[in-house]
C-alpha positions as CSV (number, residue, x, y, z in Angstrom):
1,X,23.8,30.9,186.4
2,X,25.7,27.4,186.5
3,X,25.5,25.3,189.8
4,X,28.5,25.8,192.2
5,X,29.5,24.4,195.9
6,X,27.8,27.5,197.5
7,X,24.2,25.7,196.5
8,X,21.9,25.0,199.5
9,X,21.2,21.2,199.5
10,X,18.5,20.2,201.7
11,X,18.0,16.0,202.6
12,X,14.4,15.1,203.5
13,X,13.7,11.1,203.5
14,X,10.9,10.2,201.5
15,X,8.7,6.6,201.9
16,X,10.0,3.9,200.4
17,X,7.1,1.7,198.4
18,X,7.4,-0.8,201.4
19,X,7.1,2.2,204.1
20,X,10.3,2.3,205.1
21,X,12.0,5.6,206.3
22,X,15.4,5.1,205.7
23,X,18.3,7.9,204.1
24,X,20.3,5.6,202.3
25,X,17.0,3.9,200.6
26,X,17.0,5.5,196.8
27,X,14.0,6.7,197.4
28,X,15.3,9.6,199.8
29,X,13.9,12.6,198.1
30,X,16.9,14.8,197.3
31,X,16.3,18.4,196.8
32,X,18.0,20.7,195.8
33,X,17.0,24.6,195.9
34,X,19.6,27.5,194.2
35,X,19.9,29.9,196.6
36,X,22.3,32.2,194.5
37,X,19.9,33.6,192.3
38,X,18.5,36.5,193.8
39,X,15.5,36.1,191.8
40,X,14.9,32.3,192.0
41,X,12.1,32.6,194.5
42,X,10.4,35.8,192.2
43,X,9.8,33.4,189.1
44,X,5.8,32.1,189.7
45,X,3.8,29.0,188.1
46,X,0.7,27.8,188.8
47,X,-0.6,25.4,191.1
48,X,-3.8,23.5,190.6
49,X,-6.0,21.8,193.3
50,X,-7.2,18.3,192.7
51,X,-8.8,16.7,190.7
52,X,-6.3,15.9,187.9
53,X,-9.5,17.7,185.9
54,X,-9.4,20.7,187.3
55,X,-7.7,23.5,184.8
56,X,-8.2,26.2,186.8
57,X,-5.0,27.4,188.8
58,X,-5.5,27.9,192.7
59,X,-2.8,30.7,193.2
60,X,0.7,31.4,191.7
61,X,3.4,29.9,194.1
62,X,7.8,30.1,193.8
63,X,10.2,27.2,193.7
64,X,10.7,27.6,198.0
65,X,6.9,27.1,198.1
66,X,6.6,24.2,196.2
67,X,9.9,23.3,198.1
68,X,7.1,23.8,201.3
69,X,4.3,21.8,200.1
70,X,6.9,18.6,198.8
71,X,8.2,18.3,202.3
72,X,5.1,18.8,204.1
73,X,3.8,16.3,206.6
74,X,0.4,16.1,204.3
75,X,2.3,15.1,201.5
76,X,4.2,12.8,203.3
77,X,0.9,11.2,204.2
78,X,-0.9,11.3,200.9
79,X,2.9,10.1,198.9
80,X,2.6,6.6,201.8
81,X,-0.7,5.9,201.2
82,X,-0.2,6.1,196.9
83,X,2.6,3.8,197.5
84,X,1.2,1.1,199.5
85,X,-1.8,0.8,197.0
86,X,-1.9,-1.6,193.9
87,X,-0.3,-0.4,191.0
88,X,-4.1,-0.4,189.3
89,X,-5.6,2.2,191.7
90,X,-2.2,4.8,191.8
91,X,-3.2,6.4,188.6
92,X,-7.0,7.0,190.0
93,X,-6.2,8.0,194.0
94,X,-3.0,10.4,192.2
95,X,-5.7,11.9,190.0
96,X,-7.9,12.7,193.0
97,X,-5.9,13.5,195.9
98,X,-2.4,15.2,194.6
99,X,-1.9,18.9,193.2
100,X,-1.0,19.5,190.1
101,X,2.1,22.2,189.1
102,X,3.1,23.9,185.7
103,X,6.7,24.9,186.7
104,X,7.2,26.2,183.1
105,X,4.8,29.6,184.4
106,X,1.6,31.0,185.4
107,X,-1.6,30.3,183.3
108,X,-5.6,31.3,183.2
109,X,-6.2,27.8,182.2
110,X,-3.5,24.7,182.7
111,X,-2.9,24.8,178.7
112,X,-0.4,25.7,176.5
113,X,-2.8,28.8,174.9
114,X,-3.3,30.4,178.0
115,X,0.3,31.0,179.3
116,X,0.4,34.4,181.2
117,X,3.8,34.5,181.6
118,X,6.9,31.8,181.1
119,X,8.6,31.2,184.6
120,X,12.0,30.7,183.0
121,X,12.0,27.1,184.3
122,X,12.0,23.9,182.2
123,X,10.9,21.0,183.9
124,X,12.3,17.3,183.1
125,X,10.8,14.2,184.0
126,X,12.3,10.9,183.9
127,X,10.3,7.9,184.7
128,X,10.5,4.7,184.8
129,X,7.5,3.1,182.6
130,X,7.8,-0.6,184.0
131,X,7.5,-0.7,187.7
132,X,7.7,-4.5,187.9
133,X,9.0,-5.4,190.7
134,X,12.1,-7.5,189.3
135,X,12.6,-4.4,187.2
136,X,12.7,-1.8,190.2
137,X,16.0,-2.6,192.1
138,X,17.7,-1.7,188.5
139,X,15.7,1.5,187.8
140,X,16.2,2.4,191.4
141,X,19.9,2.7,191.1
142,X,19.3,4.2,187.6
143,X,17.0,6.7,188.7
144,X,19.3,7.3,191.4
145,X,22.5,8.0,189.5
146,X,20.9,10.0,186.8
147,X,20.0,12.5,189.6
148,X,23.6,12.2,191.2
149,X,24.8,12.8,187.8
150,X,22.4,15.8,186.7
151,X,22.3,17.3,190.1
152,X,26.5,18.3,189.8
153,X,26.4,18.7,186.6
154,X,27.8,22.1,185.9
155,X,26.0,22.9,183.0
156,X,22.8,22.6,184.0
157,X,21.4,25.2,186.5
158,X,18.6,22.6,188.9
159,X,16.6,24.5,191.3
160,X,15.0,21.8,192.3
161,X,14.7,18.2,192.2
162,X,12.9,15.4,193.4
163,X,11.4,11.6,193.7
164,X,7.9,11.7,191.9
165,X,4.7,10.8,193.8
166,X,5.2,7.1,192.8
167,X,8.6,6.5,193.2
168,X,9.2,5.7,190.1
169,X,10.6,8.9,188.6
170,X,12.7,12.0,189.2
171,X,11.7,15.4,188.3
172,X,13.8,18.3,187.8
173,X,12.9,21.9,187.7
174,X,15.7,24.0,185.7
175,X,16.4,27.2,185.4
């Protein structure tokens, strides 16, 4: 199903690296859920508790769940304090403290031999590798029109897409 204007966009203001709350900052999550497939919410993938070593899924969750859990005020929480830490200790407290999701479908075990079943949902991630901070004003605004760009493109059917943890990336969950 391609993307039309009847798509449900929802607008919920992520933290900036600095802690700023503000809409027009690029790092305002965008999401975006398709609510014309009937089906979009019956595809499951797994969902993995912390630590980043744990392999074994907690439960099977749909795209409007993990819509849920993105947007929760916990989240919010735990996505401030990454971003006020030291680029050194993200990698470690992101490891410990943030869920884990294989959008692609459910699994015994979070590897590629021990699919269950295939969601129908390919996720791309696009990140931005140096976070300097003379570098991030550019990759903001690139990050930021590659998702303005992907997000009406009509050939491409985005359920949902996001800001990463960080704030250094975009992820998008295709259909």
């Amino acid at each position: 199903m391609k993307n039309n204007e009847n798509e449900n966009f929802v607008k919920t203001t992520n933290i900036t690296r600095e802690g700023d709350h503000q809409d027009s900052n690029p790092h305002s999550t965008i999401i975006k859920i398709d609510t014309i497939s009937p089906d979009v919410n019956s595809k499951l993938f797994s969902i993995y508790q912390p630590p980043i070593e744990n392999t074994t899924p907690l439960q099977s969750i749909n795209i409007q769940q993990l819509h849920d859990l993105l947007t929760s005020s916990e989240l919010e929480g735990k996505t401030y304090h990454l971003r006020t830490l030291k680029e050194e200790d993200q990698g470690r407290f992101k490891s410990t403290e943030f869920m884990c999701v294989t959008p692609s479908g459910t699994f015994t075990q979070r590897s590629a031999d021990n699919l269950i079943k295939h969601s129908g949902y390919l996720s791309i991630d696009i990140d931005e590798e140096n976070s300097k901070k003379e570098v991030q004003i550019h990759s903001n605004q690139m990050l930021s029109d590659i998702t303005k760009k992907l997000n009406t493109d009509t050939n491409l059917n985005i359920v949902l897409s996001y800001i990463s943890a960080r704030g250094m990336g975009v992820k998008f969950i295709v259909s």
